[in-house]
KEPAKE-340904 format. One line per 8 residues: number of its first residue (from 1); their letters; for each residue x negated, y, z negated of C-alpha. Coordinates in steps of 0.5 Angstrom, whole numbers, plus 500, padded with zeros to 3 digits. Layout:
N
NUM = A = X/Y/Z | ...
//
This chain:
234
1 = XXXXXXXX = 267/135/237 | 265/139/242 | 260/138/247 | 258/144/251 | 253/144/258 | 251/149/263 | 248/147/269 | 243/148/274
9 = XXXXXXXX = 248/150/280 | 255/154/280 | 259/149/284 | 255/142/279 | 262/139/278 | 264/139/271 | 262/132/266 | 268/129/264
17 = XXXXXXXX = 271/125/259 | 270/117/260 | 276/114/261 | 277/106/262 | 277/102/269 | 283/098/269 | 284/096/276 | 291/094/280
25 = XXXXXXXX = 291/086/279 | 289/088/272 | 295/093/271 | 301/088/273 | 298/082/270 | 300/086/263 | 306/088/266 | 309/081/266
33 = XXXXXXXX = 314/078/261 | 308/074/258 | 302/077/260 | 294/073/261 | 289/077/254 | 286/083/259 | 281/087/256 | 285/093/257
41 = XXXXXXXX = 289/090/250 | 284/090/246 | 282/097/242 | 275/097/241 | 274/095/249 | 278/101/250 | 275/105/245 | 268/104/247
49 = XXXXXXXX = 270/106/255 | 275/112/253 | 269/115/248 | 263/120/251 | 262/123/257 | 261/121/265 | 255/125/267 | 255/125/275
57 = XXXXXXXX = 252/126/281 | 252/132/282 | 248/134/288 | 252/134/296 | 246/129/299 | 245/122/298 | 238/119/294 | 236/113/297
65 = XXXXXXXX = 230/110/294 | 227/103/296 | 222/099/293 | 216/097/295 | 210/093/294 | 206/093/289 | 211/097/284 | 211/104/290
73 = XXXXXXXX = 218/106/292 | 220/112/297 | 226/116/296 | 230/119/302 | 234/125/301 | 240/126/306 | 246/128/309 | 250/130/315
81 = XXXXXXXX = 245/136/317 | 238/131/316 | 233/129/311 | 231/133/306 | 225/133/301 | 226/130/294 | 222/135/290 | 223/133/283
89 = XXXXXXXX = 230/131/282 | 228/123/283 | 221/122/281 | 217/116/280 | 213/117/273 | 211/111/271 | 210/105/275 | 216/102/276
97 = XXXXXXXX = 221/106/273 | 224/113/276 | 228/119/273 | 234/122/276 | 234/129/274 | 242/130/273 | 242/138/273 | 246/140/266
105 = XXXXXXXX = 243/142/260 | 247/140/254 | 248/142/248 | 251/140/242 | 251/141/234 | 246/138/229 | 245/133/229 | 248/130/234
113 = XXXXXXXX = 245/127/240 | 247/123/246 | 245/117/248 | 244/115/255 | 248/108/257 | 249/105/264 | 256/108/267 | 261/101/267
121 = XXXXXXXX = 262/104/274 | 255/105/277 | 253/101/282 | 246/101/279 | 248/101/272 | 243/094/272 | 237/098/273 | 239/104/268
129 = XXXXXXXX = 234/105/262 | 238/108/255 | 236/114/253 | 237/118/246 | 236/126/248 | 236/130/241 | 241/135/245 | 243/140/238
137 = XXXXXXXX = 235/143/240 | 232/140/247 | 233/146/252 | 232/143/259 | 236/139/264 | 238/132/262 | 234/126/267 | 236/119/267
145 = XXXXXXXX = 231/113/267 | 232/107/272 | 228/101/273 | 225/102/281 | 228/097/285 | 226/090/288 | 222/091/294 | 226/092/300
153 = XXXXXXXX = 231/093/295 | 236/099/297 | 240/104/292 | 244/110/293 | 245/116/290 | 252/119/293 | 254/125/291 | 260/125/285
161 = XXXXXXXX = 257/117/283 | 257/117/276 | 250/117/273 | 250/115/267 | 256/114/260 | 253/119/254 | 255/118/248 | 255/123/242
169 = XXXXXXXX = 251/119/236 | 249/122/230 | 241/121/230 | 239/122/221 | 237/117/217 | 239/110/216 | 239/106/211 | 241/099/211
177 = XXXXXXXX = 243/094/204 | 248/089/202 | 254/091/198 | 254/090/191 | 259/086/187 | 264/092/185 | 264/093/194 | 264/086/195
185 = XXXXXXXX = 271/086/191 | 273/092/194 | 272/088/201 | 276/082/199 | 281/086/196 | 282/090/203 | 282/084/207 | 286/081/204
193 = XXXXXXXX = 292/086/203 | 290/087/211 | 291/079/213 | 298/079/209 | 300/086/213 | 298/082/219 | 303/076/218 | 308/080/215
201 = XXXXXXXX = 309/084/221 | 311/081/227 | 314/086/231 | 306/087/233 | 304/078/234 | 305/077/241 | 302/070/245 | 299/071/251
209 = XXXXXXXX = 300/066/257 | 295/062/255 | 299/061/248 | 293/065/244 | 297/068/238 | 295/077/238 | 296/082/234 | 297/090/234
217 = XXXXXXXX = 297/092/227 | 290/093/229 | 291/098/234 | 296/101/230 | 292/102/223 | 286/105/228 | 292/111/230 | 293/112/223
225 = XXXXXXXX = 286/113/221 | 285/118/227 | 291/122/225 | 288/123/218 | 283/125/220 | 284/130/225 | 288/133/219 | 283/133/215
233 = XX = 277/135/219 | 281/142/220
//
């Protein structure tokens, strides 16, 4: 899959791929002989934390927005020569929520969209609202939706600050049904075949400290599947 952006200025650092956030008492608790269960075991939590984009910041000032009463907020934008002044890049547009114009065009096929998450890495990511943007058609710039902070709340937008977590999703039509007789045997069987496998294989059973028994068939069958299909989606 490919995502393509343009952006508003030359100098706008590039998006980047998501990567997992492992911190460094993280990383050696899963370097000892019996490590504790740790996120960064689980496939699907890094899956979820490696997939999609990192939107930033872009802009070489600092936003600062502060809450005020009755749902107003006022915005300051700043930096090492003064103040200047926030034009539309953080406008608020309706009471109690403000948008955050990131500055990239994005542009992917149809009918694939991005869908618009708090970044785990955002020191705002409590006040983010998800959006889905129709980026295989929409022309204009990306912008972020937040929730206007608390009064006499302050948050600050720094320049390289992640925004927001983009997440390509396919945006057709969907329906929902249970699975007949003939599927519901197929799942059976599959799990089933799966349980055996899992049991056979001990290479890939490991015991945490805590003596929780883990296995890493599923991070193997997941590498598997994702060879097969980079070979057939060629």
């Amino acid at each position: 899959m490919i995502i393509k952006y343009t952006s508003t200025e030359p100098w706008f650092p590039a998006p980047s791929r998501m990567r997992p956030t492992i911190n460094g008492v993280d990383r050696k608790l899963a370097a000892l002989a019996r490590p504790p269960a740790l996120p960064m075991h689980c496939r699907p939590w890094l899956e979820a934390n490696s997939t999609g984009i990192t939107v930033p910041f872009p802009y070489s000032f600092t936003a600062t927005v502060t809450g005020g009463p009755s749902g107003e907020m006022t915005v300051e934008m700043s930096d090492r020569v003064g103040s200047k002044p926030p034009g539309d890049i953080v406008h608020q547009f309706a009471p109690g929520y403000f948008g955050v114009l990131t500055g990239y065009t994005f542009a992917t096929e149809a009918p694939i969209g991005l869908y618009a998450l708090g970044h785990p890495d955002s020191s705002v990511k409590e006040l983010h609202v998800s959006g889905l943007l129709e980026t295989w058609w929409y022309p204009r710039p990306m912008f972020v939706v937040f929730r206007r902070p608390d009064e006499g709340q302050v948050i600050h937008f720094r320049s390289g600050d992640p925004l927001c977590h983009a997440v390509p999703v396919v945006c057709g039509g969907l329906d929902i049904r249970q699975v007949d007789e003939q599927e519901e045997v197929d799942f059976s069987v599959a799990k089933q075949k799966y349980e055996e496998e899992r049991r056979a294989r001990v290479d890939l059973t490991w015991t945490s400290v805590e003596g929780e028994s883990f296995s890493r068939l599923y991070k193997e069958k997941s590498r598997q599947s994702r060879r097969e299909f980079r070979r057939t989606d060629r």
